[in-house]
VEXTI-354434 format. One record per residue (C-alpha): residue number from 1; x, y, z. Coordinates in pm, whole numbers, always signed. Layout:
+-----+--------+--------+--------+
: num :      X :      Y :      Z :
+-----+--------+--------+--------+
: NUM :      X :      Y :      Z :
...
+-----+--------+--------+--------+
This chain:
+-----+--------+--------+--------+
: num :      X :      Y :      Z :
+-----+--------+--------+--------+
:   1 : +11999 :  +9455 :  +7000 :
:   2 : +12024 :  +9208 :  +7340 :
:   3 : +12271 :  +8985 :  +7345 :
:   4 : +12349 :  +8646 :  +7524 :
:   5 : +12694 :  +8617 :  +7654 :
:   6 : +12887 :  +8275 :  +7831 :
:   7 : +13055 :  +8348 :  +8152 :
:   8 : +13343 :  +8094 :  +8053 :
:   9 : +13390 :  +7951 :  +8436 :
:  10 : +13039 :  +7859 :  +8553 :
:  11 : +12874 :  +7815 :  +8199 :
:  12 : +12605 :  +8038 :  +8324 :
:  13 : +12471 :  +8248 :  +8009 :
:  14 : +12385 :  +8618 :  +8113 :
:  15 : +12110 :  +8899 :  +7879 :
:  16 : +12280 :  +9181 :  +7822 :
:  17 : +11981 :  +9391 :  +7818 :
:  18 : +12079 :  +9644 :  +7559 :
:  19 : +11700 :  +9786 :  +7519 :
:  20 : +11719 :  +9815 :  +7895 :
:  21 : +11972 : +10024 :  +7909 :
:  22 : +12051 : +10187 :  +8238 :
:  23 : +12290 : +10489 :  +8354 :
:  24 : +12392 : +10480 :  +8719 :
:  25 : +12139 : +10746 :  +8827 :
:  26 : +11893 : +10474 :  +8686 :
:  27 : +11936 : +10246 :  +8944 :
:  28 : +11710 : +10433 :  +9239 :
:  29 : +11428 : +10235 :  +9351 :
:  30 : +11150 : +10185 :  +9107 :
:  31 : +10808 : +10270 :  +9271 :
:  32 : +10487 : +10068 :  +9246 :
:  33 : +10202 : +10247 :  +9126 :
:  34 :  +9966 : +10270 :  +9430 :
:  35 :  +9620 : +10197 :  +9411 :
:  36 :  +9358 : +10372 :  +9312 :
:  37 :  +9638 : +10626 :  +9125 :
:  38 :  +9860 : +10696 :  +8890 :
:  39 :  +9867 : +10594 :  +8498 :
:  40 :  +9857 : +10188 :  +8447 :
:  41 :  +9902 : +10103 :  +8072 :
:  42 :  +9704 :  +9789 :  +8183 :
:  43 :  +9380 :  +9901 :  +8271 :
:  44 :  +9127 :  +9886 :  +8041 :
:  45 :  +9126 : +10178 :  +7784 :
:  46 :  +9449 : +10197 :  +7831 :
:  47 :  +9523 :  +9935 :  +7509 :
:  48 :  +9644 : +10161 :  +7276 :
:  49 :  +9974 : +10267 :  +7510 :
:  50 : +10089 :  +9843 :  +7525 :
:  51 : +10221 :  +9710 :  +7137 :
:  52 :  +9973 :  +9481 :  +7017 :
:  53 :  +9787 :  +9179 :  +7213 :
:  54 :  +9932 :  +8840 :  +7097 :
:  55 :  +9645 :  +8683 :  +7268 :
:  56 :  +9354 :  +8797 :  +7466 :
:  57 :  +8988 :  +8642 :  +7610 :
:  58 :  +8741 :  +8852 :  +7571 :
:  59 :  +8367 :  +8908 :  +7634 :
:  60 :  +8338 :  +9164 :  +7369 :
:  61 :  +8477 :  +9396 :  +7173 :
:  62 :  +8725 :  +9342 :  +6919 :
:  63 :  +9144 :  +9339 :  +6913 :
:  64 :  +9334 :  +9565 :  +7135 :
:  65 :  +9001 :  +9723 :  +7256 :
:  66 :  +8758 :  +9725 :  +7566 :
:  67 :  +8596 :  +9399 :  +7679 :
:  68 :  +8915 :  +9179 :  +7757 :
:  69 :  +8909 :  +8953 :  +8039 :
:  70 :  +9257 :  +8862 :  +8046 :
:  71 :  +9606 :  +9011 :  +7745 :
:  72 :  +9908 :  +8871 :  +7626 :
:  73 : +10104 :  +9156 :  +7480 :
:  74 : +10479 :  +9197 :  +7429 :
:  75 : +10649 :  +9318 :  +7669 :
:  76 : +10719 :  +9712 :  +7602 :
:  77 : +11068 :  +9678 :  +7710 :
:  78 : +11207 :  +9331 :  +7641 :
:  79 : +11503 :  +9174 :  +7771 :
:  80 : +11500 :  +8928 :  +7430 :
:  81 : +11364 :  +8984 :  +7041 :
:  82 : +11207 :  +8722 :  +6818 :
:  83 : +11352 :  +8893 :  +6479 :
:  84 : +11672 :  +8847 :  +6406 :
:  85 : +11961 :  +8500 :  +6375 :
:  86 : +12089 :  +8366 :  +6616 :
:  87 : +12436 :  +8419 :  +6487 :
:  88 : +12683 :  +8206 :  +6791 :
:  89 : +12995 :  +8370 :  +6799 :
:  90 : +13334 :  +8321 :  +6984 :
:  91 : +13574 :  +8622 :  +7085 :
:  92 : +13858 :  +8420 :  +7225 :
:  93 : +13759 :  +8213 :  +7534 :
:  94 : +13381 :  +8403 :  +7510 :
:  95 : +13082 :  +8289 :  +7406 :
:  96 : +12805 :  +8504 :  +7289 :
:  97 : +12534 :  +8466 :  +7024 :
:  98 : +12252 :  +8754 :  +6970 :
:  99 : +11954 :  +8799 :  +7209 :
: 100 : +11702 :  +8588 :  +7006 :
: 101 : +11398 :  +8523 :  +7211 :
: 102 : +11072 :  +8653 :  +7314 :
: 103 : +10941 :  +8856 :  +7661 :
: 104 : +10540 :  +8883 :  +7683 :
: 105 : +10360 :  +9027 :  +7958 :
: 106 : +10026 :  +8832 :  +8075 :
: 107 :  +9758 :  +9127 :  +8200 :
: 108 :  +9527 :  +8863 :  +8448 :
: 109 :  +9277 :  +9095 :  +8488 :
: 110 :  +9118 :  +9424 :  +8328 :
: 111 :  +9107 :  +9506 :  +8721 :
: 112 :  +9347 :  +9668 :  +8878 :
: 113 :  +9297 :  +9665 :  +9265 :
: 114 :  +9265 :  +9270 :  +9205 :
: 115 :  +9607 :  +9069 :  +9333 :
: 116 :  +9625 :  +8699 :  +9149 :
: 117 :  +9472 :  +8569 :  +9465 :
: 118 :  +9195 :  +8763 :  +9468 :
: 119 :  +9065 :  +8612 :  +9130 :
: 120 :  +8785 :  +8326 :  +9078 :
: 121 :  +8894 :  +7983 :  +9033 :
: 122 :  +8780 :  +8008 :  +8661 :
: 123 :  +9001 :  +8341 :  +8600 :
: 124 :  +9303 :  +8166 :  +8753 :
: 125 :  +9238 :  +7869 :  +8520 :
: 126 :  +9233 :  +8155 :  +8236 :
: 127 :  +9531 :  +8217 :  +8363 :
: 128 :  +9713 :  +7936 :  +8291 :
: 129 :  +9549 :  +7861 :  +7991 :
: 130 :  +9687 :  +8154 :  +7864 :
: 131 : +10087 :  +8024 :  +7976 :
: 132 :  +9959 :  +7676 :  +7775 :
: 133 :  +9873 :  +7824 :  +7501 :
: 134 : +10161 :  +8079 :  +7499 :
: 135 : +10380 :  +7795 :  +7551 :
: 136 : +10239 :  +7605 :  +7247 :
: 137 : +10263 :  +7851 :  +6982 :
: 138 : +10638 :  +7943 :  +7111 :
: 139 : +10782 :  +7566 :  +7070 :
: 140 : +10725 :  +7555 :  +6737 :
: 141 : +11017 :  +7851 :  +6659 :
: 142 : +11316 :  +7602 :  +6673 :
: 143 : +11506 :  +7852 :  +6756 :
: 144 : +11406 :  +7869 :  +7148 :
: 145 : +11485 :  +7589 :  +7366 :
: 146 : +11319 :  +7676 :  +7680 :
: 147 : +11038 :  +7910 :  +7799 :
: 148 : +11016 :  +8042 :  +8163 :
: 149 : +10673 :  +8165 :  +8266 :
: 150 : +10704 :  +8348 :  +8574 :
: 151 : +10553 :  +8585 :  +8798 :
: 152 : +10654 :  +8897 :  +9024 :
: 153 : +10420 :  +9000 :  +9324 :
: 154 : +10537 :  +9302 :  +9506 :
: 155 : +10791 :  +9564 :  +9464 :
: 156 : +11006 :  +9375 :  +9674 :
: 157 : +10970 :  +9077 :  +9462 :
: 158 : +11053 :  +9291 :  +9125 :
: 159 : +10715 :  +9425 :  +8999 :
: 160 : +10769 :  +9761 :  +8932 :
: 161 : +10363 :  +9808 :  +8801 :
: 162 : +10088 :  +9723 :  +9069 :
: 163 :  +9894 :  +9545 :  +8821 :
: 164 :  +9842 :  +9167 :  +8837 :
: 165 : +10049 :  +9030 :  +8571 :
: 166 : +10275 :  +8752 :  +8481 :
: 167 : +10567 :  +8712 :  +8277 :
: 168 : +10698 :  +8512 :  +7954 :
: 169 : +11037 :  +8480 :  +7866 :
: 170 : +11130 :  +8227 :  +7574 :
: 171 : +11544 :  +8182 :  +7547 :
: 172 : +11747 :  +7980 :  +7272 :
: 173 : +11930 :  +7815 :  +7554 :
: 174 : +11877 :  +7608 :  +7892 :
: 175 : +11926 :  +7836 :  +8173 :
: 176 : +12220 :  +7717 :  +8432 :
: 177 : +11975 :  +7679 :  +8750 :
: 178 : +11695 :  +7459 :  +8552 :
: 179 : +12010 :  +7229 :  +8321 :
: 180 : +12116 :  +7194 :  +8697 :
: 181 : +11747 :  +7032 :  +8822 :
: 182 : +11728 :  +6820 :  +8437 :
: 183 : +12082 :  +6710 :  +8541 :
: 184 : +12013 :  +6601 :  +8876 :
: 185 : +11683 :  +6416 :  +8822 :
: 186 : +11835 :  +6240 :  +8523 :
: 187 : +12120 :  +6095 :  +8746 :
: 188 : +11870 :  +5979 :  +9006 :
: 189 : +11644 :  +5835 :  +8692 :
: 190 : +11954 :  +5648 :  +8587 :
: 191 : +12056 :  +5512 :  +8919 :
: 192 : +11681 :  +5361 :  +9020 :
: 193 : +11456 :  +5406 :  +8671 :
: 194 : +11242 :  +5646 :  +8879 :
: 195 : +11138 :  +6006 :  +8880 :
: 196 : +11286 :  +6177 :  +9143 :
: 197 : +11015 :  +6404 :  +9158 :
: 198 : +10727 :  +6110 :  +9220 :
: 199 : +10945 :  +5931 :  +9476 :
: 200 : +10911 :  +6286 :  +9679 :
: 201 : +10527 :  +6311 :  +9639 :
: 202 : +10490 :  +5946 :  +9728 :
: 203 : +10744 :  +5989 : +10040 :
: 204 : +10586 :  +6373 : +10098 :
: 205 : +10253 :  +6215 : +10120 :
: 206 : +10347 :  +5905 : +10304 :
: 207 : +10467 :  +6108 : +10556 :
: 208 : +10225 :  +6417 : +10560 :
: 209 : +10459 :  +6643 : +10753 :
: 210 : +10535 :  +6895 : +10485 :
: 211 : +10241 :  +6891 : +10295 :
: 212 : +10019 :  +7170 : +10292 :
: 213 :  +9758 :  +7068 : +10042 :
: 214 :  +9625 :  +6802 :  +9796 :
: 215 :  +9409 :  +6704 :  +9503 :
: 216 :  +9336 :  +6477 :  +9279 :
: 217 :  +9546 :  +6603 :  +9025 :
: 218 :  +9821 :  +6796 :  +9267 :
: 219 : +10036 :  +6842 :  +9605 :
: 220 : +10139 :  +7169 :  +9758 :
: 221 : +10440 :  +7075 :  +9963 :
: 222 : +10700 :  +7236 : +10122 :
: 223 : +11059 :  +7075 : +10011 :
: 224 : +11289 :  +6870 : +10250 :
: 225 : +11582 :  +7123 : +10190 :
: 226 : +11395 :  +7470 : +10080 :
: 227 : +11630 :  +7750 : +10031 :
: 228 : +11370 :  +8012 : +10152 :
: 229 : +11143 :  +8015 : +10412 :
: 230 : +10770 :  +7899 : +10357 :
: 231 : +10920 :  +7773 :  +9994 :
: 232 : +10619 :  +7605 :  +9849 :
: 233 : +10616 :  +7356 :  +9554 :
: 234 : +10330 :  +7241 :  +9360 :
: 235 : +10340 :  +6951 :  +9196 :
: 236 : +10146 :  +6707 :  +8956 :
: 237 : +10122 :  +6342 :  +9159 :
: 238 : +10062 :  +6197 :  +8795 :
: 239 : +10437 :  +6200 :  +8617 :
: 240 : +10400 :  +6464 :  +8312 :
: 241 : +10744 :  +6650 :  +8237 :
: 242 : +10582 :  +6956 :  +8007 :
: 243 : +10299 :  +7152 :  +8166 :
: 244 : +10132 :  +7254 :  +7825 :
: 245 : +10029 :  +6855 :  +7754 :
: 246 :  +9804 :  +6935 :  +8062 :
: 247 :  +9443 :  +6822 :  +8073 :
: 248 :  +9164 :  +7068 :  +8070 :
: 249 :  +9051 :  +6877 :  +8399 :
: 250 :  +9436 :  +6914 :  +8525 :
: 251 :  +9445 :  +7311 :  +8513 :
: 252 :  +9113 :  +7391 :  +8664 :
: 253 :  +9246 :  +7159 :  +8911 :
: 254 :  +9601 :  +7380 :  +8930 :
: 255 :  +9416 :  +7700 :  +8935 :
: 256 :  +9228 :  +7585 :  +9304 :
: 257 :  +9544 :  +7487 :  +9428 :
: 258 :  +9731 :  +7752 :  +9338 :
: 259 :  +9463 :  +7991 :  +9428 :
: 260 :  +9458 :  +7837 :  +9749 :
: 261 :  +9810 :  +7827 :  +9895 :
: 262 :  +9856 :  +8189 :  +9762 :
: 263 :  +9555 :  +8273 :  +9965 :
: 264 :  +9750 :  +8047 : +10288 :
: 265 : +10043 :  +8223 : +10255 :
: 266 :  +9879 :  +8577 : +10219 :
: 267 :  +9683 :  +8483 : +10548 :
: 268 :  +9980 :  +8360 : +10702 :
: 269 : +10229 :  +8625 : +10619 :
: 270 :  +9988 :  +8897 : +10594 :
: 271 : +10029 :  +8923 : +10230 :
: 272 : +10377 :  +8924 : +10106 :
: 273 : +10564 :  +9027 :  +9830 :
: 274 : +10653 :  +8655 :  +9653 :
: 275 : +10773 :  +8522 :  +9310 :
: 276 : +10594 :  +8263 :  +9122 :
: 277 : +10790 :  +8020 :  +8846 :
: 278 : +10669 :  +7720 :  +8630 :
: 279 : +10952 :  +7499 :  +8558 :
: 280 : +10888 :  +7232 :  +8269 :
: 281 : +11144 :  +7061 :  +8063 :
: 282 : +11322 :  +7199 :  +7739 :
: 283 : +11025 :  +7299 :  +7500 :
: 284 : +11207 :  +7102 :  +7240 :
: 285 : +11222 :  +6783 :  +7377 :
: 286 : +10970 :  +6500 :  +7367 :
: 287 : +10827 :  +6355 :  +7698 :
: 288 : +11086 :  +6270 :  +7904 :
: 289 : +11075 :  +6002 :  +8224 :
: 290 : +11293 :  +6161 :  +8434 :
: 291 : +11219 :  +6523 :  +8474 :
: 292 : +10844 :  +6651 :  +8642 :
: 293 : +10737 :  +7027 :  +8578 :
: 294 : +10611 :  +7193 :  +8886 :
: 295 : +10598 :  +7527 :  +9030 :
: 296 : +10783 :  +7691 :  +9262 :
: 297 : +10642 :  +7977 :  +9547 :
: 298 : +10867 :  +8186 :  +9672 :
: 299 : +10778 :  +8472 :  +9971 :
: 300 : +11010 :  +8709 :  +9967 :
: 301 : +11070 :  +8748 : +10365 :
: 302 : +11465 :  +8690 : +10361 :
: 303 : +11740 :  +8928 : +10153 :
: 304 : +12055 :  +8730 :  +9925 :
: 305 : +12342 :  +8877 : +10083 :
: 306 : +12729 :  +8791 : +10080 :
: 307 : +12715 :  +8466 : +10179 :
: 308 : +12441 :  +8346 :  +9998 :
: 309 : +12660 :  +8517 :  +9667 :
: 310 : +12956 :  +8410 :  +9755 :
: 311 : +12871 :  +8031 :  +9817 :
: 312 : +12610 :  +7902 :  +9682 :
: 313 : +12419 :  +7835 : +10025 :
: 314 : +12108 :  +7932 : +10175 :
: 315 : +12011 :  +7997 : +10532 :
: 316 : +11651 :  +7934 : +10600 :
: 317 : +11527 :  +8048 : +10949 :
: 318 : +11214 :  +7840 : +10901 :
: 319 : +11197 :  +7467 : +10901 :
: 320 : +10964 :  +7340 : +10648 :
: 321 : +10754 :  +7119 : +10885 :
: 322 : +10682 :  +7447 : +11063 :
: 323 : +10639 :  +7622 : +10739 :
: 324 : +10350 :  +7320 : +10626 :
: 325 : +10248 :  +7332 : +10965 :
: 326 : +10152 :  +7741 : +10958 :
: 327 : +10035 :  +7678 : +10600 :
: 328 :  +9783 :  +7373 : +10726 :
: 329 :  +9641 :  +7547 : +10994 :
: 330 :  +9554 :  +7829 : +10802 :
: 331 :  +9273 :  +7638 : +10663 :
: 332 :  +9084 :  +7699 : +10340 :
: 333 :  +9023 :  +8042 : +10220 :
+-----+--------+--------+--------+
């Protein structure tokens, strides 16, 4: 069974990944499946050799068959389980409490040569329809307190299957990095009774320098202080802190946005390996004033090394006005 355990110093709660398990010969590098070859257990006919869909859109056919257009199944090795209790213990100066949770896999496409970008404006929407209504069915198991939908492009990035696909992972607790954003945007909402997040769209877009796109709905900009070069955020210019209260009009909106500075950066960086994350607030909390979900696109073109570890700091090589300008430039695609 996982478990969740407290490191006691930084409060930062770790998944011991029991089902996971590793030996050290484990650890050589996990191949993506190349195109064109190999056994996916995504592709279509391939149903039977996933558990179970949770959710799926389909043209025909019925459950766990042919037809699909886009899956939501468990994920075959997860790093959390939705049976059990919770069951918080304490072992001296440690925290730990069992791996309660749940880790689904979103399948984008029955296609398999097809990369997120590659996708129609209406299967992107699907897309995040499918992380809505995910998201909606999780938050009514009190149990979880946040869910973190993410995605992993790329071997480099952590995809070890070729396949466009994103992930789900529902946990009982707040993680450390996003209590860290709630915690700093409530401070700011305290000092001046404003979002932090608006007053940087309405600066961002006020100023023009680091923004790369913009809607109606949302702005694609690159942040004052990014950690990673060509960093891209997307954010809602209307304040909404949970992404599944978004409008029907709001996600087709998010799915041409998205689509399109994926489809930037691809052109830009000649298609790089890159990791994806929606952050909203805590699942079980109302609306909240201060706090304004967004995501966050990160190309992975730099490696975390000792510094970065051992402090806490980032060195970017790339100043975001550059990055916006590169991005800009680029065009529609």
């Amino acid at each position: 069974m996982p478990e969740l355990r407290k490191d006691p110093i930084t409060g930062r709660w770790v998944i011991i990944a029991t089902d996971r398990a590793k030996r050290p010969s484990d650890f050589s590098r996990e191949q993506v499946i190349p195109k064109g070859g190999g056994f996916c257990p995504f592709c279509p006919g391939n149903e039977l050799k996933t558990p179970p869909e949770i959710l799926a859109y389909r043209e025909n056919g019925g459950p766990n068959e042919k037809g699909w257009t886009l899956r939501v199944v468990p994920n075959k090795f997860p790093a959390l389980r939705v049976e059990g209790d919770l069951n918080r213990q304490g072992q001296g100066l440690y925290d730990k409490m069992t791996g309660i949770g749940a880790h689904e896999v979103i399948i984008e496409t029955p296609e398999h040569k097809l990369t997120l970008a590659d996708l129609s404006e209406k299967q992107v929407g699907d897309v995040f329809w499918a992380f809505r209504d995910r998201i909606l069915d999780l938050k009514n198991d009190a149990r979880l307190r946040y869910i973190l939908v993410f995605k992993n492009h790329g071997e480099a990035a952590g995809a070890s299957l070729e396949h466009t696909h994103s992930q789900l992972i529902a946990l009982p607790v707040v993680p450390k990095r996003v209590q860290e954003e709630l915690d700093g945007a409530r401070r700011y909402f305290d000092f001046k009774e404003r979002c932090v997040y608006c007053d940087i769209i309405r600066q961002e877009l006020d100023m023009g320098t680091r923004v790369v796109l913009e809607t109606d709905h949302f702005v694609a900009v690159e942040p004052f202080a990014p950690r990673f070069p060509f960093e891209t955020w997307i954010l809602p210019r209307i304040h909404h802190s949970h992404f599944e209260a978004s409008t029907a009009a709001a996600i087709q909106n998010l799915a041409w946005i998205t689509r399109q500075t994926i489809r930037k950066v691809d052109k830009v960086l000649e298609r790089p390996p890159y990791n994806l994350m929606l952050h909203s607030a805590p699942v079980q909390e109302g609306m909240v004033g201060y706090y304004h979900w967004h995501i966050e696109l990160i190309p992975k073109l730099t490696k975390v090394a000792g510094f970065e570890w051992g402090t806490g700091f980032y060195i970017n090589p790339t100043p975001p006005e550059e990055a916006a300008t590169f991005l800009r430039e680029a065009g529609l695609v």
